[in-house]
PyMOL Python script that loads the backbone (N, CA, C, O; Angstrom):
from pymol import cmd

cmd.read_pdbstr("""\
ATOM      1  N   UNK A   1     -19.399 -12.526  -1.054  1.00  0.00           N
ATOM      2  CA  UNK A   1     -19.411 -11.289  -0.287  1.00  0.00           C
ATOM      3  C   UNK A   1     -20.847 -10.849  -0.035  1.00  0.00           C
ATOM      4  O   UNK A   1     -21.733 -11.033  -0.869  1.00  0.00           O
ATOM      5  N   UNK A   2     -21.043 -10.277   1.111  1.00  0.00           N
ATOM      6  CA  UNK A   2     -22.313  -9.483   1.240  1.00  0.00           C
ATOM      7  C   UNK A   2     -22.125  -8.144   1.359  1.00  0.00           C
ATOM      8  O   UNK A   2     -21.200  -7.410   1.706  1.00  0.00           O
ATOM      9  N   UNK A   3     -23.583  -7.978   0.867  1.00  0.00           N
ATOM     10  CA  UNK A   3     -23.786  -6.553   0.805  1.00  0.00           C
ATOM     11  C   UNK A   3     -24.330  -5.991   1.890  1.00  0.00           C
ATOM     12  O   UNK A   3     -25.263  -6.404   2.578  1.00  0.00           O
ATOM     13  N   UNK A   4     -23.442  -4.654   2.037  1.00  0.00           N
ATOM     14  CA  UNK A   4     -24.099  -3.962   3.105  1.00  0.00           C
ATOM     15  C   UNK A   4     -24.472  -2.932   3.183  1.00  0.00           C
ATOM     16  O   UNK A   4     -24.953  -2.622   4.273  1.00  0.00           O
ATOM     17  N   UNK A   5     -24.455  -2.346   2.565  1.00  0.00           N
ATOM     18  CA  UNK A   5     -24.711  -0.823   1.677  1.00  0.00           C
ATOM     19  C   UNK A   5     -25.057  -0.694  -0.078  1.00  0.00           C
ATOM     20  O   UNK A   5     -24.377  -1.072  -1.033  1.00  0.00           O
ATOM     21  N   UNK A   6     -26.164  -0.123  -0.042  1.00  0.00           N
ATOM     22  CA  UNK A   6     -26.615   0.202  -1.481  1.00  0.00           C
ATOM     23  C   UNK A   6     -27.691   1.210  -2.022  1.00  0.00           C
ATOM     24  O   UNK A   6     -28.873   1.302  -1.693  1.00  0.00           O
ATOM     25  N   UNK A   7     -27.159   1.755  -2.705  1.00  0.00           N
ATOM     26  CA  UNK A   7     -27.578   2.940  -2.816  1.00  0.00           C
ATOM     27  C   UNK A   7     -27.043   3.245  -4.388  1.00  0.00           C
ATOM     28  O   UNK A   7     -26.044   2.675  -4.829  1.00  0.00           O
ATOM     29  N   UNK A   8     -27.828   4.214  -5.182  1.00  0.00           N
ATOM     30  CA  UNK A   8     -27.488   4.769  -6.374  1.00  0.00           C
ATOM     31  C   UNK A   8     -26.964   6.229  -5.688  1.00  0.00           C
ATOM     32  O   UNK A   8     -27.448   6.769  -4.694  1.00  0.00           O
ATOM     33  N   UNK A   9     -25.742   6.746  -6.580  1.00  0.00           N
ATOM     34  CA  UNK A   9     -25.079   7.901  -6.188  1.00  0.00           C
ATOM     35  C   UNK A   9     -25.114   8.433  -8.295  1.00  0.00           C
ATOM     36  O   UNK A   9     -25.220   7.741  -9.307  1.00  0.00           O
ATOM     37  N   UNK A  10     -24.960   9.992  -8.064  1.00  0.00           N
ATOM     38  CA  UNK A  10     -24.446  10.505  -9.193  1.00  0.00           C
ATOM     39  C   UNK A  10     -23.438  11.296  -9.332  1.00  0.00           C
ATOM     40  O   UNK A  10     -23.418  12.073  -8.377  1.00  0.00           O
ATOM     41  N   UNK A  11     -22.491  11.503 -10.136  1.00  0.00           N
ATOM     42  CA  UNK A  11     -21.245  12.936  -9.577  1.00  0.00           C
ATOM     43  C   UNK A  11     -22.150  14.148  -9.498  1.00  0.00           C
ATOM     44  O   UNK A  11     -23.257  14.386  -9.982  1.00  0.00           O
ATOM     45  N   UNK A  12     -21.502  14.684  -8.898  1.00  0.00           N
ATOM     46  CA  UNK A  12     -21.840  16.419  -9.147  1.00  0.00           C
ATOM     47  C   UNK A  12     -20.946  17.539  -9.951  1.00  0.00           C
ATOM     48  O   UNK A  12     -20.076  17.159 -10.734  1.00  0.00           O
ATOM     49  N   UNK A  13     -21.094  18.368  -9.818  1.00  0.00           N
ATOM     50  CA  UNK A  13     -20.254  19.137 -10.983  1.00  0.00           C
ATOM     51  C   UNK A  13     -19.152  18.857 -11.285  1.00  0.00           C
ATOM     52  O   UNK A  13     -18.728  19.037 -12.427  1.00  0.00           O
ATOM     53  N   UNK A  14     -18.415  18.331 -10.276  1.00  0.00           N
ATOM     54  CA  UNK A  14     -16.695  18.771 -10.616  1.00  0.00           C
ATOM     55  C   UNK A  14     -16.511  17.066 -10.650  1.00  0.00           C
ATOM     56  O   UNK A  14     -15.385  16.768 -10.254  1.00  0.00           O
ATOM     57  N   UNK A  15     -17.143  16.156 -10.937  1.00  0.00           N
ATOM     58  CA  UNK A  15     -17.282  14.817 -11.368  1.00  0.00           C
ATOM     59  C   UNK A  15     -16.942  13.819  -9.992  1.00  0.00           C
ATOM     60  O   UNK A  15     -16.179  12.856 -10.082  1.00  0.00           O
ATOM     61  N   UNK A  16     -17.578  14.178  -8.815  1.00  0.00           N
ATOM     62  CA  UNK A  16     -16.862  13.568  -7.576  1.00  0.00           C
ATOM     63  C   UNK A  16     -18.456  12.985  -7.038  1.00  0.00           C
ATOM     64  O   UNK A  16     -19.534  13.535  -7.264  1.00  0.00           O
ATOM     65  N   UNK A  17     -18.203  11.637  -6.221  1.00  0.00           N
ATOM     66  CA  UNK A  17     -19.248  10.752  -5.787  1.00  0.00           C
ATOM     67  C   UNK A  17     -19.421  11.264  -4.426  1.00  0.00           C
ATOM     68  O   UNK A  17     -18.483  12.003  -4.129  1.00  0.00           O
ATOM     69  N   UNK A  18     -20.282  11.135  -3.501  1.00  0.00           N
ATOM     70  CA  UNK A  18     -19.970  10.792  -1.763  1.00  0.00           C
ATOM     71  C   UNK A  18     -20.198   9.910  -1.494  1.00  0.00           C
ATOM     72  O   UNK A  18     -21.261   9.623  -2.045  1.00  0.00           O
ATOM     73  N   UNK A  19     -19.665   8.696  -0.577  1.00  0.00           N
ATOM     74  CA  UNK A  19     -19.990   8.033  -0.164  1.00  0.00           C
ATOM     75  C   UNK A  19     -20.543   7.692   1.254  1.00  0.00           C
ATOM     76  O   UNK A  19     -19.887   7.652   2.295  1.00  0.00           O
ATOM     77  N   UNK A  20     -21.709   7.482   1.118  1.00  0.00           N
ATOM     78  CA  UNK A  20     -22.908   7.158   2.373  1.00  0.00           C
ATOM     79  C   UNK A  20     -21.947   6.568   3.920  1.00  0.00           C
ATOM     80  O   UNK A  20     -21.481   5.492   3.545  1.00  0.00           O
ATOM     81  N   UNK A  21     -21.671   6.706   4.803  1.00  0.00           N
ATOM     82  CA  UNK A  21     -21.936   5.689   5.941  1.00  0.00           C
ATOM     83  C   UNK A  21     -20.271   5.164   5.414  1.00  0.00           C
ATOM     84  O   UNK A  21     -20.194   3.936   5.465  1.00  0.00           O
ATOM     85  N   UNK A  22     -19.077   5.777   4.973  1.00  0.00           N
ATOM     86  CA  UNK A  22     -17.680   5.372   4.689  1.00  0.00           C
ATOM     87  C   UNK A  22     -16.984   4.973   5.906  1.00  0.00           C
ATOM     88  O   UNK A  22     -16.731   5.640   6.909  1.00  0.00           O
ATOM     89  N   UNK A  23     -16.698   3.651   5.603  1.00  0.00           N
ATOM     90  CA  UNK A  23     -16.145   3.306   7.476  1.00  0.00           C
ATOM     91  C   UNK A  23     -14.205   3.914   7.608  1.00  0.00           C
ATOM     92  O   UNK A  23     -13.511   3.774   8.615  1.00  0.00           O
ATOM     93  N   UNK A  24     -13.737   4.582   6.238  1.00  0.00           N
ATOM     94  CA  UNK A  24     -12.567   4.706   6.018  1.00  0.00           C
ATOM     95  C   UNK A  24     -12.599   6.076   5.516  1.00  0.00           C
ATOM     96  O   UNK A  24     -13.606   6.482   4.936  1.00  0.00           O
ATOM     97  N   UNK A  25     -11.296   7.025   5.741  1.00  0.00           N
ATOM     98  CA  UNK A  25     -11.223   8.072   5.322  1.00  0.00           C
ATOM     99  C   UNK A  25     -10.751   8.432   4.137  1.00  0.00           C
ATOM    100  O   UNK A  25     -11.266   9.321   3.460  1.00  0.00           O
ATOM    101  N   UNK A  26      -9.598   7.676   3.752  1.00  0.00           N
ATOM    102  CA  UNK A  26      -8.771   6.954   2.255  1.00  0.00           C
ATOM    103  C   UNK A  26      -9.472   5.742   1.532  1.00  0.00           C
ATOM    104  O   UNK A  26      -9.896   4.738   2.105  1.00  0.00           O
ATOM    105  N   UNK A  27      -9.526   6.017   0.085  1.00  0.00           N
ATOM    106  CA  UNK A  27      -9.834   4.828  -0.697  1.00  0.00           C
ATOM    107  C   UNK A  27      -8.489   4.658  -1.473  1.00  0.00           C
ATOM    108  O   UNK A  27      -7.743   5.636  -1.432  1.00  0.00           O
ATOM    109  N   UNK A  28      -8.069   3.573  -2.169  1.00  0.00           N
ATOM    110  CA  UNK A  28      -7.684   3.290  -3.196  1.00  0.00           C
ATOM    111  C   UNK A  28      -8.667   2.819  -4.587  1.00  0.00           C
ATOM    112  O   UNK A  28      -9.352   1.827  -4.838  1.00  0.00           O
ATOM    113  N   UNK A  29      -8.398   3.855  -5.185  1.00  0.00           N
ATOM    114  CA  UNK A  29      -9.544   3.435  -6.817  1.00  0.00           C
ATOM    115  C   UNK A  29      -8.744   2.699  -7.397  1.00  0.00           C
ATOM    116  O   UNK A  29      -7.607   2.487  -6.975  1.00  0.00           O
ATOM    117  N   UNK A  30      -9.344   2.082  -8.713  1.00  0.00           N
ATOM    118  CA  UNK A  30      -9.146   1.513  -9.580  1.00  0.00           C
ATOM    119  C   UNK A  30     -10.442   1.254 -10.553  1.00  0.00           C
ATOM    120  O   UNK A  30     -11.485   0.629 -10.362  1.00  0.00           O
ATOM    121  N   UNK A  31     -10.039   1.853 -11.460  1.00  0.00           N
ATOM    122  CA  UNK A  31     -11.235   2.111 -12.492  1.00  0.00           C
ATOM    123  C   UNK A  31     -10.844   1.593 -13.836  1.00  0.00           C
ATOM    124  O   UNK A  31      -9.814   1.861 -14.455  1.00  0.00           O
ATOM    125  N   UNK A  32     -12.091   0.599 -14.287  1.00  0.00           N
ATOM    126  CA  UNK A  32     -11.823   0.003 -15.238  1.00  0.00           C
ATOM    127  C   UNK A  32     -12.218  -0.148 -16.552  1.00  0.00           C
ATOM    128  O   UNK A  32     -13.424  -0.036 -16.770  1.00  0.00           O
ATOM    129  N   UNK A  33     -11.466  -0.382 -17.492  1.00  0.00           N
ATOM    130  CA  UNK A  33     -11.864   0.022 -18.967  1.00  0.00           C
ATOM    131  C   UNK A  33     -13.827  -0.014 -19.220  1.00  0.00           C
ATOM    132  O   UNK A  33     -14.522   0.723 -19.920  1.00  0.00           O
ATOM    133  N   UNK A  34     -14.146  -0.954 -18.498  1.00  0.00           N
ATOM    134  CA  UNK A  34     -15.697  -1.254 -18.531  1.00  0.00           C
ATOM    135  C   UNK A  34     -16.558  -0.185 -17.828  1.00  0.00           C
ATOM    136  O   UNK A  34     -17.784  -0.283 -17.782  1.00  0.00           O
ATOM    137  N   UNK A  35     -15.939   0.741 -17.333  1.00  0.00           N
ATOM    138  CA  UNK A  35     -16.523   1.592 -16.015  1.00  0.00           C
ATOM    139  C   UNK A  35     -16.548   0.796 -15.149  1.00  0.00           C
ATOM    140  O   UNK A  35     -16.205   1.573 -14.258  1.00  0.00           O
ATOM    141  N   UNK A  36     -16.696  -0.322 -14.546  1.00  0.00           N
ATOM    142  CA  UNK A  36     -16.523  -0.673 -12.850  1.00  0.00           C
ATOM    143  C   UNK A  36     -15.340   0.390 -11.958  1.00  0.00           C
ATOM    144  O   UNK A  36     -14.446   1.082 -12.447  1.00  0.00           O
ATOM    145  N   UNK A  37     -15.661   0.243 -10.739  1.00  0.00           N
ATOM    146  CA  UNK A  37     -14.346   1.206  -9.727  1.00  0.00           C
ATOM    147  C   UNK A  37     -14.954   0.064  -8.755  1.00  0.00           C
ATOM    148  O   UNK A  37     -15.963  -0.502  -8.335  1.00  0.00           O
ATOM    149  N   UNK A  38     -13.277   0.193  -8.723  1.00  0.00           N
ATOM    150  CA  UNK A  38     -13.317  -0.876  -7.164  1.00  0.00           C
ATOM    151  C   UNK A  38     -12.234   0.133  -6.329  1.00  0.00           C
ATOM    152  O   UNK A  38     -11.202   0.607  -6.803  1.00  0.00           O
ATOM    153  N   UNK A  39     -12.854   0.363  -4.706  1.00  0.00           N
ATOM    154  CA  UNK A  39     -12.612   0.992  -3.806  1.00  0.00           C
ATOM    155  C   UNK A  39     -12.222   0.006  -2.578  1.00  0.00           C
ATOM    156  O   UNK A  39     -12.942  -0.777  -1.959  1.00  0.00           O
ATOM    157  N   UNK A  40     -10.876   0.298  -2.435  1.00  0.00           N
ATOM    158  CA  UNK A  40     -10.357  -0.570  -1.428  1.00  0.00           C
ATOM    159  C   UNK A  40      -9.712   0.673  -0.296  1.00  0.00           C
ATOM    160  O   UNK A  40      -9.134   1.725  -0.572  1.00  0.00           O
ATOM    161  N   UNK A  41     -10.117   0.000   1.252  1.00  0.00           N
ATOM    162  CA  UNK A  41     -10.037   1.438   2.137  1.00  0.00           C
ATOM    163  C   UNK A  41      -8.332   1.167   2.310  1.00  0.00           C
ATOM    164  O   UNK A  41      -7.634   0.153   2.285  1.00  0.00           O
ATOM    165  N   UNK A  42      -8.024   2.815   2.523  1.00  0.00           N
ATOM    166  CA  UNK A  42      -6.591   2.862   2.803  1.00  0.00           C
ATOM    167  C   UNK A  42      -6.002   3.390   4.118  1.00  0.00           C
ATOM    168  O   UNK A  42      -6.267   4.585   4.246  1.00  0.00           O
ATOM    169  N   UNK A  43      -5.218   2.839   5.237  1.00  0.00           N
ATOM    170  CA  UNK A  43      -5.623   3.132   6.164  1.00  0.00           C
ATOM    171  C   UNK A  43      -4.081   3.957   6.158  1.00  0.00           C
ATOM    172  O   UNK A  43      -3.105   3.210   6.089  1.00  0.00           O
ATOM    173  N   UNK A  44      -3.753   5.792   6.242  1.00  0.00           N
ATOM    174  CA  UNK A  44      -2.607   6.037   6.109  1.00  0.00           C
ATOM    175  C   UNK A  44      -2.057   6.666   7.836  1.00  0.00           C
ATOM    176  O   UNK A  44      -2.536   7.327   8.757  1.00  0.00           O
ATOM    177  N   UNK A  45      -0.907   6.030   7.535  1.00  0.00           N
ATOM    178  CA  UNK A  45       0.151   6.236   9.211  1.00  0.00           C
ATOM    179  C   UNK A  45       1.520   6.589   8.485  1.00  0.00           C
ATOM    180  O   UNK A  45       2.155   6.278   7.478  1.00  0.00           O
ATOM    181  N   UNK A  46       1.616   7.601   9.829  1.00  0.00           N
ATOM    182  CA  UNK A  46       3.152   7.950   9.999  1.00  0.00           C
ATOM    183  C   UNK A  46       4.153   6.727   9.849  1.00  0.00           C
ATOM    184  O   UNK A  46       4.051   5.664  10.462  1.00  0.00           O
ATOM    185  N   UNK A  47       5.264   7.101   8.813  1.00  0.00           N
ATOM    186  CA  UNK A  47       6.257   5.492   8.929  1.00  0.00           C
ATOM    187  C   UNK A  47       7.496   6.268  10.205  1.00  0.00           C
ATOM    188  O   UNK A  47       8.135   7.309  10.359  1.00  0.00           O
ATOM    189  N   UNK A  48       7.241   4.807  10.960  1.00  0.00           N
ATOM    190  CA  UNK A  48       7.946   4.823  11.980  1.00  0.00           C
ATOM    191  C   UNK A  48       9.667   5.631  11.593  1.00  0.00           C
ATOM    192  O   UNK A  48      10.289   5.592  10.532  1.00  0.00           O
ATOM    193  N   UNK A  49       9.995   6.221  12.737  1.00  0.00           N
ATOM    194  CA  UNK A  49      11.262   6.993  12.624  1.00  0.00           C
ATOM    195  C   UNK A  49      12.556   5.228  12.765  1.00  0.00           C
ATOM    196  O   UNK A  49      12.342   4.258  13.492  1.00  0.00           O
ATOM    197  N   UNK A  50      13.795   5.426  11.779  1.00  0.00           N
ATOM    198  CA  UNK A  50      14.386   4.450  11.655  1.00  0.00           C
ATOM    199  C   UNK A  50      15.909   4.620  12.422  1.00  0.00           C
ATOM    200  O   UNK A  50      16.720   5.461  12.034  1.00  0.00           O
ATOM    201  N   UNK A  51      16.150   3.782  13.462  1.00  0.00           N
ATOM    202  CA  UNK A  51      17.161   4.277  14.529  1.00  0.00           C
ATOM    203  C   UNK A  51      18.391   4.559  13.766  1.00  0.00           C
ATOM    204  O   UNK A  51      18.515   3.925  12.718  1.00  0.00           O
ATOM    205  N   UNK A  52      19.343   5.404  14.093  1.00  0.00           N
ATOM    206  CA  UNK A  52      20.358   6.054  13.958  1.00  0.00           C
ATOM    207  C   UNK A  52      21.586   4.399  13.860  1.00  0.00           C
ATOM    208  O   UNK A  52      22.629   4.409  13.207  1.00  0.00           O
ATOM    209  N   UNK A  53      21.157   3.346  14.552  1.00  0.00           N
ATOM    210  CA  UNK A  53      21.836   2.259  14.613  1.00  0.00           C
ATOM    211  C   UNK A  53      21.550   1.440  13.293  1.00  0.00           C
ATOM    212  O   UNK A  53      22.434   0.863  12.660  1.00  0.00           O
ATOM    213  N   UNK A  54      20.517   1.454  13.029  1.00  0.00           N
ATOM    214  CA  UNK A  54      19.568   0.585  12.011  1.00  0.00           C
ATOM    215  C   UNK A  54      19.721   1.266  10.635  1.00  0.00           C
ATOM    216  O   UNK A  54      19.440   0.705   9.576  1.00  0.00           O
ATOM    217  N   UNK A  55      20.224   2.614  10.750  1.00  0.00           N
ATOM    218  CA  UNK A  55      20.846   3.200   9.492  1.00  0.00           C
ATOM    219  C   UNK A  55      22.357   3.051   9.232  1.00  0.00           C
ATOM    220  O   UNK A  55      22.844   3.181   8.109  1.00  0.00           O
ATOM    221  N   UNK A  56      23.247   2.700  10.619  1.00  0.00           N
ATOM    222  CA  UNK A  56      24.914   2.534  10.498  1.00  0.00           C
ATOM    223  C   UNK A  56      24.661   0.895   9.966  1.00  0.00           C
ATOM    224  O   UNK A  56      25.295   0.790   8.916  1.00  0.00           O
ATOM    225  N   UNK A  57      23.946  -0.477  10.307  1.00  0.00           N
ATOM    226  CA  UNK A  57      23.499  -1.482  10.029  1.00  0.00           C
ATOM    227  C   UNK A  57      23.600  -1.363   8.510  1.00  0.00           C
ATOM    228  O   UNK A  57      24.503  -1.879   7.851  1.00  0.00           O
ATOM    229  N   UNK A  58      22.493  -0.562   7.958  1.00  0.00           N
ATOM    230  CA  UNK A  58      22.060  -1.093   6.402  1.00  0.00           C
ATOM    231  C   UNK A  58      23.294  -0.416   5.876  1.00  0.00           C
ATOM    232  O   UNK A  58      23.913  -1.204   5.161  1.00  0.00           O
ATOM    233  N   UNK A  59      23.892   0.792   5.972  1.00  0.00           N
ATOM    234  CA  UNK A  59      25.612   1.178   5.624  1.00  0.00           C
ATOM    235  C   UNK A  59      26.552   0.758   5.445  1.00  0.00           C
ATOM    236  O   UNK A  59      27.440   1.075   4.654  1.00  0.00           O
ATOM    237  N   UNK A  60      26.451  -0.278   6.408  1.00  0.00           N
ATOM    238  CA  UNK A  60      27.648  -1.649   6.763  1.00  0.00           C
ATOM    239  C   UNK A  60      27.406  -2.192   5.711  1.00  0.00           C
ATOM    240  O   UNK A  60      28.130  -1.992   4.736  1.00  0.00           O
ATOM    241  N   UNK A  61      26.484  -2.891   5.664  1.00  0.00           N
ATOM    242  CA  UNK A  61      26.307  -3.976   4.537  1.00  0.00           C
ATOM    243  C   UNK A  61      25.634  -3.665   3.493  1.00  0.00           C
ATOM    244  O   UNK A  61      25.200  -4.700   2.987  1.00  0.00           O
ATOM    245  N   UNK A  62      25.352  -2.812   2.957  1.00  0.00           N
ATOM    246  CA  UNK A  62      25.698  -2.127   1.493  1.00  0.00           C
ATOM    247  C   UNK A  62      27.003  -1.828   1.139  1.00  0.00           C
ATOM    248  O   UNK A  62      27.454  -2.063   0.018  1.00  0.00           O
ATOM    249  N   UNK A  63      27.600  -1.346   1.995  1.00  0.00           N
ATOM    250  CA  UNK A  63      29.671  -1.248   1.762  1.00  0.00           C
ATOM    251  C   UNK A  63      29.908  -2.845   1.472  1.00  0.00           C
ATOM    252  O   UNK A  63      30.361  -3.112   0.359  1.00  0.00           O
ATOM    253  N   UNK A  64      29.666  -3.844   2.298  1.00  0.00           N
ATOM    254  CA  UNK A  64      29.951  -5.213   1.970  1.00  0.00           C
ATOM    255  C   UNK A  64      29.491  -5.685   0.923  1.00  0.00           C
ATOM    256  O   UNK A  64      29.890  -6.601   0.202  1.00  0.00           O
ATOM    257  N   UNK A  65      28.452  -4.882   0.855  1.00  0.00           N
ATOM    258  CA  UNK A  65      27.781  -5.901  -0.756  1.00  0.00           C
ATOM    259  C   UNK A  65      28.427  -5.366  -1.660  1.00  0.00           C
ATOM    260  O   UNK A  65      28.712  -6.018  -2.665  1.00  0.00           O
ATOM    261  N   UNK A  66      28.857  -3.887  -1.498  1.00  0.00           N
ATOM    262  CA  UNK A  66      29.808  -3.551  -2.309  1.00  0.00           C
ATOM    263  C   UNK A  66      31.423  -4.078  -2.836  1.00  0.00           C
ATOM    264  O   UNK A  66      32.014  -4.100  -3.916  1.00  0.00           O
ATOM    265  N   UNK A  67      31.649  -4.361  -1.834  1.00  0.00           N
ATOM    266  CA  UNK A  67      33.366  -5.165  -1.575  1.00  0.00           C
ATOM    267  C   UNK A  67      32.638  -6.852  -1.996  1.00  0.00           C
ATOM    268  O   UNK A  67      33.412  -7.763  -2.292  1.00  0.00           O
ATOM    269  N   UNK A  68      32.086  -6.937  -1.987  1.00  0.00           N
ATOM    270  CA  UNK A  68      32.036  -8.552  -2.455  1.00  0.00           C
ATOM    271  C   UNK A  68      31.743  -9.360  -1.185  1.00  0.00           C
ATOM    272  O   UNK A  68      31.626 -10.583  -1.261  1.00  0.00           O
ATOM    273  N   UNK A  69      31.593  -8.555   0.258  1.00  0.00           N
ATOM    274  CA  UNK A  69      31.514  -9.378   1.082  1.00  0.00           C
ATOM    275  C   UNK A  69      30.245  -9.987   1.271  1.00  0.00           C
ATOM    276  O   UNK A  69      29.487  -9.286   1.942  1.00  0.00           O
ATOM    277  N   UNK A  70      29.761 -11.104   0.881  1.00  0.00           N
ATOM    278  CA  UNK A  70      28.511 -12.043   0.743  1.00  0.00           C
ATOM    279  C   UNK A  70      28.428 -13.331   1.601  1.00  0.00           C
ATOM    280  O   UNK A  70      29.323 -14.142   1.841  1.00  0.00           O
ATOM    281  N   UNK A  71      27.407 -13.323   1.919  1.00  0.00           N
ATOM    282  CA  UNK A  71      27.508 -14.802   2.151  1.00  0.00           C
ATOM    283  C   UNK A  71      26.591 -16.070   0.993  1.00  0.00           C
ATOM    284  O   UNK A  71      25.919 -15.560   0.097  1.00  0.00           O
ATOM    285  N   UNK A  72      26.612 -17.173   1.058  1.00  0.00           N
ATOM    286  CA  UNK A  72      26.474 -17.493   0.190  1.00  0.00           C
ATOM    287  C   UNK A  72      24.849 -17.828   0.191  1.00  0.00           C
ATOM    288  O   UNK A  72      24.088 -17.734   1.154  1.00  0.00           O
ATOM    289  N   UNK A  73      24.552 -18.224  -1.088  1.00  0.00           N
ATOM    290  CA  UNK A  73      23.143 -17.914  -1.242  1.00  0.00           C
ATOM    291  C   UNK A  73      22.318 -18.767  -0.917  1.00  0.00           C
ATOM    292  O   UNK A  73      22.570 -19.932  -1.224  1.00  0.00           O
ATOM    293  N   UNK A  74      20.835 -18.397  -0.056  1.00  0.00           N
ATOM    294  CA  UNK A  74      20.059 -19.115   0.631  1.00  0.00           C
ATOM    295  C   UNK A  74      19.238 -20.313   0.234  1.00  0.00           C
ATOM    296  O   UNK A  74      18.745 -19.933  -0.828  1.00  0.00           O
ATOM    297  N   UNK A  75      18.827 -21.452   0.439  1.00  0.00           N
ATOM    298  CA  UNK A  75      18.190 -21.803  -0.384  1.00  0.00           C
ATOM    299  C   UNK A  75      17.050 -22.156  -0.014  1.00  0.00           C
ATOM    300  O   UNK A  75      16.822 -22.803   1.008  1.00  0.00           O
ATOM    301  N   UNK A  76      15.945 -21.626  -1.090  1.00  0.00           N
ATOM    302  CA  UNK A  76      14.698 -21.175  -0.248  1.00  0.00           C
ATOM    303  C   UNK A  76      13.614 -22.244  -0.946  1.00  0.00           C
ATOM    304  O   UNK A  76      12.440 -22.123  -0.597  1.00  0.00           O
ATOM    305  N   UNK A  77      14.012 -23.456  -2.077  1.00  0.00           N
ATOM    306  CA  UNK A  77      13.287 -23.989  -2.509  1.00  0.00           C
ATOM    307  C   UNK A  77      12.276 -24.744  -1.874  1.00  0.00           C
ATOM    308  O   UNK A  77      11.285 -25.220  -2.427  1.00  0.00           O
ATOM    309  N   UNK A  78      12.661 -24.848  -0.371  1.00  0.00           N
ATOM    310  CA  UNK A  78      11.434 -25.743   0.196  1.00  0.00           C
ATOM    311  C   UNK A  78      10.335 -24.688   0.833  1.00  0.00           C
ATOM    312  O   UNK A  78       9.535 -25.121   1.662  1.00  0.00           O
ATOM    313  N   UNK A  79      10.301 -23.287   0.434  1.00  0.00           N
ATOM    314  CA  UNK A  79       9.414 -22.396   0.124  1.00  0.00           C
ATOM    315  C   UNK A  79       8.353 -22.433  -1.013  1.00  0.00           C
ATOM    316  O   UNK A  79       7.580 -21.487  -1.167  1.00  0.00           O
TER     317      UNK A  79
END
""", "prot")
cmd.dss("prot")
cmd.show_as("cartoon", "prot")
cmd.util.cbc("prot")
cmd.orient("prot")
């Protein structure tokens, strides 16, 4: 990986960093027993609205999976 940004930062009172030149508005942290933080950008969107059809769909066949109606099982070993 290269670097493209570097810079020393310190918290300020209420224990929060800024980050310089952030090409993302969301991070995901992860902070680790050693102190490292790794910041991965999070990019957040509206989840699409799910059609009124596509909800009678998954209904159907949750009732079937319920009744036993299955088909038989795939086989995915050449995955």
């Amino acid at each position: 990986m290269q670097v493209i940004n570097n810079y020393n930062a310190h918290t300020d009172s209420k224990k929060r960093i800024t980050l310089r030149k952030s090409k993302y508005d969301y991070y995901h942290v992860k902070e680790y027993d050693n102190g490292c933080l790794v910041l991965e950008p999070r990019e957040l969107v509206k989840p699409k609205n799910i059609s009124d059809k596509a909800l009678k769909v998954m209904d159907e066949s949750v009732a079937n999976l319920k009744k036993g109606r299955v088909s038989a099982p795939v086989d995915l070993s050449d995955f």
